[in-house]
N, C-alpha and C positions, 0 to 999 in steps of 0.2 A: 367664612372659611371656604376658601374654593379645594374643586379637585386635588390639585397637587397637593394641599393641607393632608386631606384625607390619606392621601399616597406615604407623604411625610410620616403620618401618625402611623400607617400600616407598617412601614418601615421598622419606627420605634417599636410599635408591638414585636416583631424578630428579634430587634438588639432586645430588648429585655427578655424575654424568656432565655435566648440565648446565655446569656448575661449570669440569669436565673440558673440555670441548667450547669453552668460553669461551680457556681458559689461553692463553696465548702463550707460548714460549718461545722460543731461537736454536736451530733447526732443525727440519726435517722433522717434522709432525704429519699423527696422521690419527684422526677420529671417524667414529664412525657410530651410531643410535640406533634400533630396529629398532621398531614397535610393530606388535603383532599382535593379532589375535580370531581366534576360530574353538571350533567346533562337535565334538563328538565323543561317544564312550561307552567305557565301562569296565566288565567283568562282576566285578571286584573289588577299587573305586579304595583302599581299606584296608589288602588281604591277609588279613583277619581270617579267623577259621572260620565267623562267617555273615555270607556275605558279599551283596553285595545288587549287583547290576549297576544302571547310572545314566548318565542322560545329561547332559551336562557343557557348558556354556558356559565359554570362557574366554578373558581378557585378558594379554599382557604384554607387559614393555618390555625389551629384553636393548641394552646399551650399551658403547663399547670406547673409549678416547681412548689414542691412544700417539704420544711425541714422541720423537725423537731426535737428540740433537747430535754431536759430535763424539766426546766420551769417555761416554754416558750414555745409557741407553735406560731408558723409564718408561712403565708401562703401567697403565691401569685401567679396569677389569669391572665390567658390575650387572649384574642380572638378581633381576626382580620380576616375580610372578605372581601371578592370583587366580585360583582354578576355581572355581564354584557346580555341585554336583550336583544329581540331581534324584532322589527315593525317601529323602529324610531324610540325607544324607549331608553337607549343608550347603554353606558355603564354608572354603577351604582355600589358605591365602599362604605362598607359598615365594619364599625370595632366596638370594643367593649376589651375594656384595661381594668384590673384592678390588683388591689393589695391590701391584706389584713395580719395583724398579728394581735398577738393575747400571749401574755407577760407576765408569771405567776411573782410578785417581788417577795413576800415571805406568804406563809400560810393563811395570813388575814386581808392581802390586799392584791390585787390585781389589777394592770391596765390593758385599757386595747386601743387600735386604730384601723381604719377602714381609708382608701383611697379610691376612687374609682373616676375614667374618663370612658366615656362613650359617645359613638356617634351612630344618628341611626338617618332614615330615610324612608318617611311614607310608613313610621311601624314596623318596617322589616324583620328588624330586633325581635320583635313578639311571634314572629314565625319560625324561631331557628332553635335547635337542641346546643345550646353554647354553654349550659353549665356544667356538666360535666359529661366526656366521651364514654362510649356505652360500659366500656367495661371498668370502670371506674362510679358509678354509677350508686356502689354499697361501698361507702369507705368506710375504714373501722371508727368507733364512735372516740374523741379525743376523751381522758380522763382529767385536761387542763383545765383549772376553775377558769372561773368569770363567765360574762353572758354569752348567753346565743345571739352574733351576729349575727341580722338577716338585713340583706340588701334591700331597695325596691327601686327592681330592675324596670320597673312601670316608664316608658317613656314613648309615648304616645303623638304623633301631631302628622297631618295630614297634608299637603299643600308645600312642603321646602324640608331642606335638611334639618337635622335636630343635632344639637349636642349636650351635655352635663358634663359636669365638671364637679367633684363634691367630696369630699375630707371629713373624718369625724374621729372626736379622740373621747377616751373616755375612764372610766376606774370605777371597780366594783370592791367594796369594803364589809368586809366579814364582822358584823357590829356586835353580834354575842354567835353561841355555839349553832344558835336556829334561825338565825337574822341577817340580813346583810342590805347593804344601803348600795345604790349604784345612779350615779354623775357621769352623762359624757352632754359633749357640744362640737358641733359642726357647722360648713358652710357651703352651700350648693351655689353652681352660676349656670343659669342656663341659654342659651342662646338658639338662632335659628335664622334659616332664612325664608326667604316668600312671604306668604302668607301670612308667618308664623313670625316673624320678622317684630312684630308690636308687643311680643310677650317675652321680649326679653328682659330675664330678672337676675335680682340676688337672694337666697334665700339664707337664712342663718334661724339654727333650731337649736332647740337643749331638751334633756331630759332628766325626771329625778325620778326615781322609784324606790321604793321600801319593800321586801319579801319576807316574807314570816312563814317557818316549816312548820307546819301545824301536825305534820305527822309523815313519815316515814316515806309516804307516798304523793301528800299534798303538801304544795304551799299554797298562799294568797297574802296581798298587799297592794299598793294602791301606787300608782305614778301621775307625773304630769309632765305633759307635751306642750314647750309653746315654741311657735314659729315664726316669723317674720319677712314678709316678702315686698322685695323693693324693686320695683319695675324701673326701667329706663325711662320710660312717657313720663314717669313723676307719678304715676300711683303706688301705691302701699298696701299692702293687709297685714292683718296678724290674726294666731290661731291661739287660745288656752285648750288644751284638752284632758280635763282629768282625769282618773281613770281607775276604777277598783279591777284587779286581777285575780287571777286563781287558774294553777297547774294540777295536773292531775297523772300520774304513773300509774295507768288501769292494770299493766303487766308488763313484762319484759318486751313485748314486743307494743304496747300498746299504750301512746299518751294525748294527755290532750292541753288545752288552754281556752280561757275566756277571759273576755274583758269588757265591762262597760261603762260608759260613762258620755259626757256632753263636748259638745263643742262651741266654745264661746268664738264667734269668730267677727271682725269687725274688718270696714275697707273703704277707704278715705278714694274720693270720686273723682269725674275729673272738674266739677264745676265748683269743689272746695268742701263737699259735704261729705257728711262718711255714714254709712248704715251699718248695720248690727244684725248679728243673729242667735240662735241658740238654738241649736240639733242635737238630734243623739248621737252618739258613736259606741260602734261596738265592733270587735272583734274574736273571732275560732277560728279553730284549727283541732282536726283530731288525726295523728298520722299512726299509721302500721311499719313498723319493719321487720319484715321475715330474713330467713335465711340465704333466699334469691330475689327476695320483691321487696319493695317498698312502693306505699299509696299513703296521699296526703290531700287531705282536703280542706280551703281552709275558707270563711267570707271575715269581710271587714267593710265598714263606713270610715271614713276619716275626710279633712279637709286637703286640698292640694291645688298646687298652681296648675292654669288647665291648659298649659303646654302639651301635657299629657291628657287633653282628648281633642284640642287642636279645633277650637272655636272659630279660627279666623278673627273676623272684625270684632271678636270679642274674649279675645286671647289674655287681656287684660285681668277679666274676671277672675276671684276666686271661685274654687267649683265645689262641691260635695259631692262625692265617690262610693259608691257601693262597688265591692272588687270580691269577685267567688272565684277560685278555679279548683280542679282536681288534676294534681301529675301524679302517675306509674309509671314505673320499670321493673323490670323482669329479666335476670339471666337465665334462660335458659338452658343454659351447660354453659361448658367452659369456653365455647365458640358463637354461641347467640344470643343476642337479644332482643328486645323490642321496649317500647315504652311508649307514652301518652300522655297528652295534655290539652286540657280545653278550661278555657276563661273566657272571662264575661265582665264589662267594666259600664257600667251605668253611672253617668253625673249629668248635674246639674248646675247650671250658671246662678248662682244666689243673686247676687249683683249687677249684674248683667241689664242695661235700659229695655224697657219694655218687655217682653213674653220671657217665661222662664226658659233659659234656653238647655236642650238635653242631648245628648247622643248617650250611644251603649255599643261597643263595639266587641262584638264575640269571635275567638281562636280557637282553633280546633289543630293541632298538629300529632299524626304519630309517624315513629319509623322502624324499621328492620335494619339489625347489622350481625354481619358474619363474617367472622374471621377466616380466611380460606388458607394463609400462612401464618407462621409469627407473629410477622410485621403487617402483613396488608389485608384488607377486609374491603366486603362491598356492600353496599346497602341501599337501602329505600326509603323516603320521607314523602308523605301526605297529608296536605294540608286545607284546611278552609278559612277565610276572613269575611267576616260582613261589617257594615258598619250602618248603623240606622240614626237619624238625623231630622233635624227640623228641614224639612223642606224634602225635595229629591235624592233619595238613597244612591251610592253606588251599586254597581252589579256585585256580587259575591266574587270574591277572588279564592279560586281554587286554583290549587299548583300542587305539584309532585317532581321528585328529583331522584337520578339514580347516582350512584359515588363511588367512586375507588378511591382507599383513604389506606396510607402509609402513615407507620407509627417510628419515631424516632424515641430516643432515651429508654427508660425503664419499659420491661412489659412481662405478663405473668407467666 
């Protein structure tokens, strides 16, 4: 996908929101379409190992439409960016599309679907505040059954452009008055260029889980994950990961979740042979929501294609992923905010000929935003990237950026 693709797609991202913002339906909507510029610099907008520090102009449009009726909540994201550097570094277009909706059909059954396309460059993606604009930040909590959609916005790779492509449909079944069963399956395609160019795949996964209210405040029950990845070159893997769960509502403002269990995980080579493995997995999460703040912290192991930590000549590989972060936000009043977030993703090349290969790539970003009218606000973002690696590290890329950002549609 060249340049003009990217331009193409940023486009698309306009007409849909646009599009979005237009829709009517029978009940409760609300858009918002954010446009920003602003000014900043970066000592390693790449991460490469010569890396060249640059000053950066940039433009984007980050957009939300969500409507809700009675039995149905549906929600849709853009977010389109151009940076121009300066010291040969060029321009650089990043997006991130999506769309979900959750579908109450009568009281015992529900379905959902998730779409999402992205393109990223060098990780960019991991350094921007693109899920939700500051003051939007505390939405109210939906009372729509079915699961907690969570993305994984993870897309990682060093060395060329990155895209995903990825669809998931699914339905959650109310089996007695404390019980409920939930089915969904999907399909990811992921591509790239450079480097990253050998790890082009297809991915297709399913999910089954069982949940049992054990009390007013707890559930627990048990699911299983399997996955399947089909690379271009003609390699394969595949993932089983069982999984016993358990939720926990400590108080109104206070929940949490665990999960643990193995990862069977196998990967046909390229000289005809396939090797085997068997890991732990496990995942937490314990989040706070107050009145102006929300803090969430969460770690996880899981298996994943290692597009997402950008191998190079071993991009092929399946990898195993430890992944920690902690994000806060804070309104401040009715005019301010701020928020925060730092992550950390350690993996491992299982497969991979010769020495185990590792990277761990840690984020660090926070920002300031104040509304000075209605519509327009200014702000500030700060950020750090390193990446550590077998062989010679890059320099740590630090940047910081100033913004003036107009709001279009709805505003409080």
């Amino acid at each position: 996908m060249t340049v003009s693709h990217l331009q193409t797609a940023a486009r698309v991202t306009f007409l849909v929101v646009g599009l979005a913002m237009t829709a009517s339906v029978q009940g409760a909507t609300r858009s918002t379409l954010d446009l920003s510029a602003g000014v900043g610099f970066s000592t390693n907008p790449s991460l490469q190992l010569d890396s060249k520090s640059a000053l950066f102009g940039r433009v984007s449009a980050l957009g939300m439409h969500e409507w809700r009726s009675e039995r149905t909540t549906t929600t849709l994201s853009a977010y389109a960016e151009n940076t121009t550097y300066s010291r040969g570094n060029g321009s650089k277009q990043l997006f991130d599309l999506s769309a979900r909706t959750i579908h109450s059909v009568n009281p015992n059954l529900s379905i959902f679907g998730t779409l999402s396309f992205q393109g990223d460059v060098d990780g960019q993606l991991s350094n921007r505040f693109i899920r939700a604009t500051p003051d939007l930040i505390l939405p109210p909590p939906t009372d729509q059954p079915g699961p907690l959609i969570v993305d994984d916005a993870t897309l990682i790779g060093f060395g060329g452009r990155q895209y995903r492509l990825s669809g998931q449909v699914g339905a959650t079944i109310r089996a007695t008055a404390r019980s409920s069963v939930s089915l969904s399956a999907g399909a990811q395609r992921n591509f790239a260029s450079g480097s990253l160019s050998n790890a082009n795949m297809n991915s297709y996964f399913a999910t089954a889980s069982y949940d049992h209210q054990i009390s007013e405040r707890t559930s627990a029950g048990f699911s299983t994950n399997f996955q399947y990845q089909d690379y271009d070159n003609g390699l394969s893997s595949s993932v089983i990961n069982p999984l016993l769960t358990v939720s926990r509502q400590f108080s109104d403002q206070f929940q949490g979740s665990a999960a643990v269990g193995l990862l069977f995980s196998r990967q046909e080579q390229a000289d005809g042979g396939s090797d085997s493995s068997i890991d732990p997995s496990f995942s937490f999460s314990l989040c706070r929501r107050g009145e102006r703040d929300r803090l969430c912290a969460r770690v996880s192991r899981d298996a994943r294609n290692s597009l997402s930590v950008g191998f190079g000549p071993q991009a092929e590989s399946l990898v195993i992923s430890t992944l920690g972060s902690v994000d806060y936000s804070r309104q401040l009043d009715a005019n301010q905010s701020v928020r925060a977030s730092i992550s950390a993703v350690r993996s491992s090349s299982q497969f991979s000929e010769g020495d185990d290969r590792r990277t761990t790539y840690l984020t660090f970003l926070t920002g300031y935003d104040r509304k000075i009218r209605q519509r327009l606000a200014v702000g500030v973002t700060g950020g750090a990237r390193r990446l550590f690696q077998d062989g010679r590290d890059p320099k740590t890329d630090l940047n910081a950026s100033a913004y003036l950002r107009y709001r279009l549609g709805d505003v409080e």
